[in-house]
VONUTI-853238 format. One record per residue (C-alpha): residue number from 1; residue in one letter; z, y, x. Coordinates in steps of 0.001 Angstrom, whole numbers, always signed. Layout:
// residues N
NUM A Z Y X
...
//
This chain:
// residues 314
1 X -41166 +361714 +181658
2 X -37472 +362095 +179961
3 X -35714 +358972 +179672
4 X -34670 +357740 +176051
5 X -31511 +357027 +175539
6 X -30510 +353782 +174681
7 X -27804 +351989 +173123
8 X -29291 +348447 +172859
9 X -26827 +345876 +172445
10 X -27380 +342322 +174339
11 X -26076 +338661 +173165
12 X -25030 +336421 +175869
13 X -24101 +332325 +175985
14 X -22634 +330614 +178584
15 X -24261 +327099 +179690
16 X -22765 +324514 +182111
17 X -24797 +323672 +185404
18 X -24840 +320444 +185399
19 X -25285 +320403 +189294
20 X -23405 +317883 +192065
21 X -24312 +320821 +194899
22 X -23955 +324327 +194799
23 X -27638 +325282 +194533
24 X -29266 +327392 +197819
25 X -32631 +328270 +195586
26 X -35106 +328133 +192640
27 X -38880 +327959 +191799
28 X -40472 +327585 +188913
29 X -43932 +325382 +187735
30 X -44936 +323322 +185008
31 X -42429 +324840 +182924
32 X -39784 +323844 +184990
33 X -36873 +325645 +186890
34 X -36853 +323898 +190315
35 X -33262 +324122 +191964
36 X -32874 +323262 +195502
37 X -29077 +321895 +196335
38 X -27254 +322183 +199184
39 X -27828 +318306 +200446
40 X -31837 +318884 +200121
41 X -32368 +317503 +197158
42 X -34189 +318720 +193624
43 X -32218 +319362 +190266
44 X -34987 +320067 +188202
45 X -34404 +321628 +184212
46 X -36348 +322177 +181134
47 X -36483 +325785 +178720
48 X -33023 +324460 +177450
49 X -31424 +323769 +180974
50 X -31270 +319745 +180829
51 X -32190 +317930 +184033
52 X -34832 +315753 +184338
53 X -34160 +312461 +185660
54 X -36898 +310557 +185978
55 X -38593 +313359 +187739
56 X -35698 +313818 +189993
57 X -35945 +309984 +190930
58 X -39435 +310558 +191711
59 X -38606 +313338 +194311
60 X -35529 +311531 +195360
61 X -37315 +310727 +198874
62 X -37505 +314221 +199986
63 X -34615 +316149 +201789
64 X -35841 +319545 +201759
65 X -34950 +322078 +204508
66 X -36205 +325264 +202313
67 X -37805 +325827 +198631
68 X -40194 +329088 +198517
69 X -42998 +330435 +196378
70 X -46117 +331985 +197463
71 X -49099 +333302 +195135
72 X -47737 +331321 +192019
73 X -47851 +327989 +194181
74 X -44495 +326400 +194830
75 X -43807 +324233 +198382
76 X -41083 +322423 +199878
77 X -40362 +322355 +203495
78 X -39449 +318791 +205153
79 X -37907 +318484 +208457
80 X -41352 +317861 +209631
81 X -43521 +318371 +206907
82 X -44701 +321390 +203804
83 X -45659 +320059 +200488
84 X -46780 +321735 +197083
85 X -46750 +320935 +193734
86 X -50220 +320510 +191724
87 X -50357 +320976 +188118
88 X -49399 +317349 +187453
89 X -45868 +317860 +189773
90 X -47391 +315724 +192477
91 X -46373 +316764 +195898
92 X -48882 +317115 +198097
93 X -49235 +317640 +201753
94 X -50098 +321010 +203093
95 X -51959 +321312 +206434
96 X -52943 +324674 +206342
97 X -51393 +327168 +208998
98 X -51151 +330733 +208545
99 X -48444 +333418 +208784
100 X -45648 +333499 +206153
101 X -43970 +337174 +206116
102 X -39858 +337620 +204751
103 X -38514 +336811 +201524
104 X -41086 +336504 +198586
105 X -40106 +339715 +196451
106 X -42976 +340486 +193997
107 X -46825 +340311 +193488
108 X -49360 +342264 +191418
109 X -52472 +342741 +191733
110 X -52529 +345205 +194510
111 X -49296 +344144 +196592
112 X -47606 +341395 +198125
113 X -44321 +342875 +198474
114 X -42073 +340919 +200772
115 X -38329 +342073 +202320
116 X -36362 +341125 +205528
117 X -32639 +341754 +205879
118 X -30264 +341778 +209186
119 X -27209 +342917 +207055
120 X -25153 +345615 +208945
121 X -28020 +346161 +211001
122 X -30370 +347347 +208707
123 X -33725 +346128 +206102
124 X -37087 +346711 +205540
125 X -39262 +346612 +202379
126 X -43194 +345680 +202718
127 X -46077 +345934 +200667
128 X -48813 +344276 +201733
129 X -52145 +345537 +200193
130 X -54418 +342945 +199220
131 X -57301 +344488 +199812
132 X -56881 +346446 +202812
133 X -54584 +343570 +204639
134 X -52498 +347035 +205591
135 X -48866 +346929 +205670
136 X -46854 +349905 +203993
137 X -42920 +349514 +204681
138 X -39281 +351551 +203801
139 X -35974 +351039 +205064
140 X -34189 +349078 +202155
141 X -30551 +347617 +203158
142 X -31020 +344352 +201545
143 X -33839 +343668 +199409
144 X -32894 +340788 +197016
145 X -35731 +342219 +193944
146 X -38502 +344422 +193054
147 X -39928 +344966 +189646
148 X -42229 +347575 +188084
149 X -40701 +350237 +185974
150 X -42558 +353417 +183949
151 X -45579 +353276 +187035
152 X -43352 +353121 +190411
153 X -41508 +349794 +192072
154 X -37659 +349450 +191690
155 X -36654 +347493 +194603
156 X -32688 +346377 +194323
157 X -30317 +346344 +197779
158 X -27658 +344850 +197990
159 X -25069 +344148 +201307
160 X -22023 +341923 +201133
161 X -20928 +343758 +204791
162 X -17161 +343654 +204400
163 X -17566 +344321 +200805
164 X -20211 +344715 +198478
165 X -22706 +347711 +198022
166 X -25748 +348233 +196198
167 X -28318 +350993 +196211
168 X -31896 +351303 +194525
169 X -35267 +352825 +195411
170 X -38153 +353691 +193275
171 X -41486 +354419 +195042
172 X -44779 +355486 +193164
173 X -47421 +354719 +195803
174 X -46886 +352189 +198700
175 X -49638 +353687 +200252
176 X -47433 +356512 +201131
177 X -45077 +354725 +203053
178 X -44703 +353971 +206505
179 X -48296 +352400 +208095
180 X -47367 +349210 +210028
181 X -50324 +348431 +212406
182 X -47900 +346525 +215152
183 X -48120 +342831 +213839
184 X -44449 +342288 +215414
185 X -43244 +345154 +213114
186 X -44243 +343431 +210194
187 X -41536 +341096 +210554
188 X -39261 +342936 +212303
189 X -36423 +343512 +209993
190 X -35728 +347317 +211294
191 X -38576 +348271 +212786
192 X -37726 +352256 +212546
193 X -35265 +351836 +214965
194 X -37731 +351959 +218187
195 X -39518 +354760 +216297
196 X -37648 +357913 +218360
197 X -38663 +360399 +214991
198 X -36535 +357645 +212767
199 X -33961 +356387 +215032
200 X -31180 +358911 +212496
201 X -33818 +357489 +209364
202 X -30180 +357531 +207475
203 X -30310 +361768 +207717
204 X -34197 +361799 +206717
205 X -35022 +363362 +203731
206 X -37552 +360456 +201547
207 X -41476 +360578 +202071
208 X -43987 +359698 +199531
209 X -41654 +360920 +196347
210 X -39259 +358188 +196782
211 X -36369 +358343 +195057
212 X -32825 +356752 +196508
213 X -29484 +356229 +194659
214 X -26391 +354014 +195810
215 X -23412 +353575 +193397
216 X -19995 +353137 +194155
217 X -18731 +350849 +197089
218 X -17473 +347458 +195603
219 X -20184 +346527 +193229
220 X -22956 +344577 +193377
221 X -26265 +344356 +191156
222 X -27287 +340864 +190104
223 X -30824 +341220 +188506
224 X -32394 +344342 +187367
225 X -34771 +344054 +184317
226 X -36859 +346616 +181629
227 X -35987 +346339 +177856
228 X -37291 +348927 +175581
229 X -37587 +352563 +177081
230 X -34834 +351651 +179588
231 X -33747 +350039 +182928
232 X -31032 +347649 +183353
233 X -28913 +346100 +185751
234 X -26850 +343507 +185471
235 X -23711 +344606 +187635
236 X -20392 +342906 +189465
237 X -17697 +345043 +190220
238 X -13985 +344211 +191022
239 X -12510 +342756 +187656
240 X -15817 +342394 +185270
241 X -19994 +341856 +185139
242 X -21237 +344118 +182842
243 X -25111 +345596 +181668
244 X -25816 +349200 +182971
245 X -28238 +351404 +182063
246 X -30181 +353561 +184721
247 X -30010 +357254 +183957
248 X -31367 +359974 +185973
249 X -29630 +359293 +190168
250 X -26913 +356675 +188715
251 X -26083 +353667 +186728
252 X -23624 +353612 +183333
253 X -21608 +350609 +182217
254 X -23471 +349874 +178540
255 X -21822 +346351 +177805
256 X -19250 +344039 +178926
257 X -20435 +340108 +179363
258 X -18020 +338419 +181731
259 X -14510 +339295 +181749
260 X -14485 +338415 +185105
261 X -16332 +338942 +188840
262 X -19357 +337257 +189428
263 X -18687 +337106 +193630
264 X -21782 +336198 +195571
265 X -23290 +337385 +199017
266 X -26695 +336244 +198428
267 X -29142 +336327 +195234
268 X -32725 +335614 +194534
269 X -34807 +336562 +191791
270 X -37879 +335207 +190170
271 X -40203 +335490 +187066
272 X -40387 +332267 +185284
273 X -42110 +331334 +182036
274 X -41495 +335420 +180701
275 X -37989 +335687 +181779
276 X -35959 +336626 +184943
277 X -33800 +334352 +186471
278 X -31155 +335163 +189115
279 X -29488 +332708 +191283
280 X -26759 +333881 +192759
281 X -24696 +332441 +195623
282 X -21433 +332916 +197346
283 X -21494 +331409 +201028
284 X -18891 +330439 +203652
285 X -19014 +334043 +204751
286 X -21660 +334031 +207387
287 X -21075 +337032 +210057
288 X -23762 +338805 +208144
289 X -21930 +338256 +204718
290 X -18125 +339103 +206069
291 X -17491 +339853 +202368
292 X -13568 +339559 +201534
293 X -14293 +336470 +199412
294 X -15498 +333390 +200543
295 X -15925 +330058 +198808
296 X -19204 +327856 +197298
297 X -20306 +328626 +194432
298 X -23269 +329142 +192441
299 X -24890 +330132 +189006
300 X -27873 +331407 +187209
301 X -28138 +334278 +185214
302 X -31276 +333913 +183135
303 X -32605 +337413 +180778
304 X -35140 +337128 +177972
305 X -35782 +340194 +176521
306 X -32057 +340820 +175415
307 X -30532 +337571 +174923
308 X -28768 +336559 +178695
309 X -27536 +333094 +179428
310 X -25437 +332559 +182259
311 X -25443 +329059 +183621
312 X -22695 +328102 +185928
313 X -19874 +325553 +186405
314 X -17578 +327272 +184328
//
C-alpha cells in the first residue's frame, strides 16, 4: 500500500510535574496515571495531571520495589509482598505464582508481546501466542514499544551505549519468527547467540518479511504513535525533540516541539484511557546506559490524537 503523505500539524503544552522524586515508572487504572518515585512511593494524577492526595495518603504505607502491568491488571511489588489494584483502588494481596516474562510491551488479542534488553550485548523481542502458548522471537537492540501499524507490529529500539541510537522493525506475522521451544530461551535476552547459524545474526538478511531501519547515530525515539494515514515518532537528537514522519526505510523531521534535548537512557510506554504516555528517564549512567550525559531526571510525554503535552519539571 503507498503511503499518503502527510503534513499534519500537532499543538503541544507544557505541564509541570508536580513530583518530589524523579519517577522510575507508570500504570494506569481507574482513570488514573499511577507514577512510581524513586523512594517507593505512589504519585498518583487525574486526566488533567493533579495529584491525588487523599489517595496517596491511603497508599502511603507501601514502599514499592517495582510497578508493572499485566493483562490490564496493575500490581505493586513489596519487599516481601505483590499486590493489585481492584476496581475500587483497593490493594489487594496476590498469592498466585506463575512465570512473569521481560518488560510488558503490548497485548492484542493474539499476542503477548514482551522484550528483554542487555544493552551492548544485544535484545530480543517475543510474542507469545495466546492460544498456542508458543513463543515467536527477533533480535531487537532495545525494545522500549510496540504498536500496530497498517496490519504488521512496529516495535521501537533504542540503546543509550555511549550515545544514543534508535532503529525500528515492522513484522507482519509473528508466527514467522524464530520458534522458541527452550523455556530458558524465553528469557534469555540474546538467545541467537548459542544458535551457531545466527551467531553473525547482524549479516543475516530478515526472515518472515521483516522490515529493519536505523537512523542516524545520536538520536533517540521517545514514543511512536499512528495519526491519520501516517506513523510518527516523537524524536531527541542533539539540540531539539521534534515529530517525524515514517516514510518508506527512514524517518523525516515534520515539526519542532522542544527547542531543546529531551536526554534519557530509559523509557516506557503505555496505553492509558486512549492516549500514549511515555515516561522517560535519564539515570546515573548505569554500565549498560554509559550515555555521555548523566543526571536524574524525568518527564512524561503524553499524545492524544494530535494534541502532545509534555509534563516535566521544567
Amino acid at each position: 500500500m503507498e503511503r499518503l503523505q502527510s503534513q499534519e500539524m500537532f499543538t503541544t503544552r507544557k505541564v509541570q510535574l508536580k513530583s518530589e522524586l524523579p519517577v522510575s515508572a507508570i500504570a494506569f487504572s481507574n482513570d488514573l496515571l499511577i507514577c512510581l518515585q524513586e523512594n517507593g512511593k505512589l504519585l498518583l494524577l487525574d486526566s488533567n495531571y493533579n495529584r491525588q492526595d487523599s489517595l496517596e495518603k491511603k497508599l502511603d504505607g507501601y514502599k514499592s520495589e517495582y510497578l508493572f502491568t499485566l493483562h490490564d491488571t496493575v500490581f505493586i511489588v513489596t519487599k516481601n509482598k505483590t499486590f493489585f489494584f481492584d476496581k475500587n483502588f483497593e490493594l489487594i494481596e496476590f498469592r498466585k505464582k506463575g512465570r512473569y516474562y521481560g518488560d510488558y510491551l503490548y497485548e492484542d488479542s493474539s499476542y503477548y508481546v514482551y522484550g528483554c534488553c542487555m544493552g551492548e550485548f544485544g535484545g530480543s523481542v517475543y510474542f507469545l501466542n495466546k492460544k498456542t502458548n508458543r513463543t515467536y522471537s527477533y533480535f531487537a537492540t532495545c525494545a522500549t514499544q510496540v504498536l500496530r501499524f497498517q496490519n504488521e507490529y512496529v516495535v521501537c529500539n533504542n540503546l543509550a551505549h555511549m550515545g544514543p541510537h534508535m532503529s525500528y522493525l515492522f513484522i507482519p506475522e509473528p508466527l514467522n519468527l524464530y520458534e522458541l521451544t527452550n523455556e530458558n530461551d524465553k528469557n534469555n535476552c540474546n538467545w541467537y547467540v548459542t544458535v551457531d547459524s545466527l551467531k553473525n545474526h547482524r549479516e543475516k538478511p530478515p526472515i518472515g518479511g521483516v522490515r529493519f531501519y536505523e537512523n542516524s547515530y545520536g538520536l533517540m525515539s521517545l514514543v511512536s504513535f499512528s495519526y491519520r494515514d501516517s506513523l510518527y515518532s516523537i524524536i531527541s537528537s542533539d539540540s531539539t525533540t521534534y515529530i517525524a514522519v515514517h516514510r518508506d526505510d527512514t524517518t523525516l523531521q515534520r515539526q519542532v516541539i522542544l527547542e531543546e534535548t529531551i536526554s534519557f537512557h530509559w523509557s516506557q510506554v503505555i496505553a492509558a484511557g486512549g492516549k500514549l504516555i511515555c515516561l522517560y528517564r535519564l539515570t546515573e549512567g548505569s554500565p549498560f546506559a554509559a550515555y555521555t550525559t548523566t543526571g536524574n531526571r524525568s518527564g512524561l510525554l503524553i499524545v492524544n490524537n494530535n494534541q502532545i503535552n509534555i509534563v516535566d519539571k521544567f
